[in-house]
C-alpha positions, 0 to 999 in steps of 0.5 A, a space after each residue: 529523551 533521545 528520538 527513538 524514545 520520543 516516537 516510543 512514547 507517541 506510539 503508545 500515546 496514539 494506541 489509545 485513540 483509532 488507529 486505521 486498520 488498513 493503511 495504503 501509501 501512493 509513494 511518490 517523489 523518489 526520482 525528484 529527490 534524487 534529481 535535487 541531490 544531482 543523482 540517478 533516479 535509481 539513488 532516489 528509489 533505493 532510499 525510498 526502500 528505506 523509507 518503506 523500512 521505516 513505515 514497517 517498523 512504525 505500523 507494526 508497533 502502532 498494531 496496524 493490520 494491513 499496509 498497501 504500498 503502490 510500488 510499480 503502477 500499469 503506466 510505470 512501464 512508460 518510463 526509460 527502460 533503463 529505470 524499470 530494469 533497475 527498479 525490477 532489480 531492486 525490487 528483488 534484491 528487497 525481497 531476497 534481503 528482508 525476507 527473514 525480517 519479515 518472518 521475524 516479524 511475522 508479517 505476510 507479504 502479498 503481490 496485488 496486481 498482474 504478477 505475470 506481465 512482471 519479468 520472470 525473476 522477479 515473478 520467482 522472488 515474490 513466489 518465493 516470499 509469498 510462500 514462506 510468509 503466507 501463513 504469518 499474522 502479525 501485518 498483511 504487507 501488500 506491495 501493489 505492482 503492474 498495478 492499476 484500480 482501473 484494471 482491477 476492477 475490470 479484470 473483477 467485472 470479467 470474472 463475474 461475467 464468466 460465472 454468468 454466461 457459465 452459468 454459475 451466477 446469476 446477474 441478481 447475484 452480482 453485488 458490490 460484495 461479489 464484486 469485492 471477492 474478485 478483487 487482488 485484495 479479496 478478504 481484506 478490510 478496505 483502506 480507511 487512510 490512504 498517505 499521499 507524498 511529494 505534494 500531488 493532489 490525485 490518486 493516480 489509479 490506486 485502489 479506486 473501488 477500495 478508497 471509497 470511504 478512506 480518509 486522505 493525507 496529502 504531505 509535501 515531503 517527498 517519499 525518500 524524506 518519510 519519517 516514522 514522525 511523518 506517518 504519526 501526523 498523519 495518524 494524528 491528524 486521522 485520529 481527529 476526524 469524524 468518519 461518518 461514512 455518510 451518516 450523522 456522528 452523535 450530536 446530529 452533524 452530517 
């Protein structure tokens, strides 16, 4: 059985069991896997878009709805103004070259995040894409970028205090629902599994009020190195816990 077929047939084994609804991903590790290989950070991130391809594919035939992938935190921008410019650039050169695979494939692509502190082409890249995607349903692709949760819910907790003193809302009305609808990911389910790679051990401002309730997976390998077989033990491992959501499960076990 060659390894296509063998993760053919791990896939299909695992649609039998849970498979997450929402998937989000802190990919980390791009810039030491390219230190270890004696090359520029951007090599590392340029193979991480790589493994970005692989975990599509995967989730796709897995039957995931939703992935959220953290591409460019709100602190990113600390880093030397060499590598952000080369990440920009290599964010839209991504764009521009899988857009007709992600029509093929029917899946949506979303920017979450403060799209106009980004720079303008690759504002133009995103719209772009958004646009010809928005009306596919095949995967709902978040790429979160000039991201931060912190952020988020503050730019959420603005709003909402607008309606107020506009008179629009009241602050009875003002629920963890409403706050939800004023979030980047407004409509969507909440991760249930969130991957971290390169073995750290912190959320890093990712989707704070959304994980909530999401299941953790933590893996040493770093981002570039991800596998199709990384992400199914991950799900594997998902698929034996009990999620509880702070109750009892069946047999009375909290």
């Amino acid at each position: 059985m060659s390894h296509a077929e063998s993760i053919e047939t791990r896939i299909n084994q695992m649609k039998e069991g849970s498979i997450p609804r929402h998937i989000g991903i802190i990919m980390d590790g791009n810039g030491r896997w390219a230190t270890l290989r004696g090359l520029a950070r951007l090599k590392g991130h340029r193979a991480g878009v790589e493994a970005v391809d692989r975990v599509l594919e995967t989730v796709m035939a897995l039957g995931v709805d939703y992935l959220t992938v953290y591409a460019f935190s709100t602190e990113n921008w600390k880093r030397p103004t060499a590598e952000v410019r080369g990440l920009m650039a290599l964010l839209v050169e991504y764009l521009d070259a899988k857009l007709d695979k992600l029509m093929a494939n029917g899946v949506c692509l979303k920017a979450i995040g403060d799209k106009a502190g980004l720079p303008e082409k690759v504002q133009v890249s995103l719209n772009r894409v958004e646009e010809k995607t928005k009306a596919n349903t095949g995967l709902y692709f978040n790429i979160a970028l000039n991201y931060g949760g912190r952020q988020e819910i503050v730019r959420a907790a603005r709003a909402l205090a607008e309606e107020v003193q506009a008179g629009s809302r009241s602050l009875e009305d003002i629920t963890e629902e409403s706050l939800a609808d004023k979030l980047y990911t407004a409509g969507q389910p909440d991760p249930d599994f969130i991957i971290r790679s390169s073995g750290e051990f912190r959320i890093s401002n990712f989707m704070l009020w959304q994980m909530a309730y999401a299941e953790l997976w933590l893996t040493d390998t770093l981002w570039p190195d991800f596998s199709a077989d990384d992400l199914l033990d991950a799900i594997a491992d998902y698929q034996k816990r009990n999620r509880r959501f702070g109750g009892i499960d069946a047999k009375g076990k909290v």
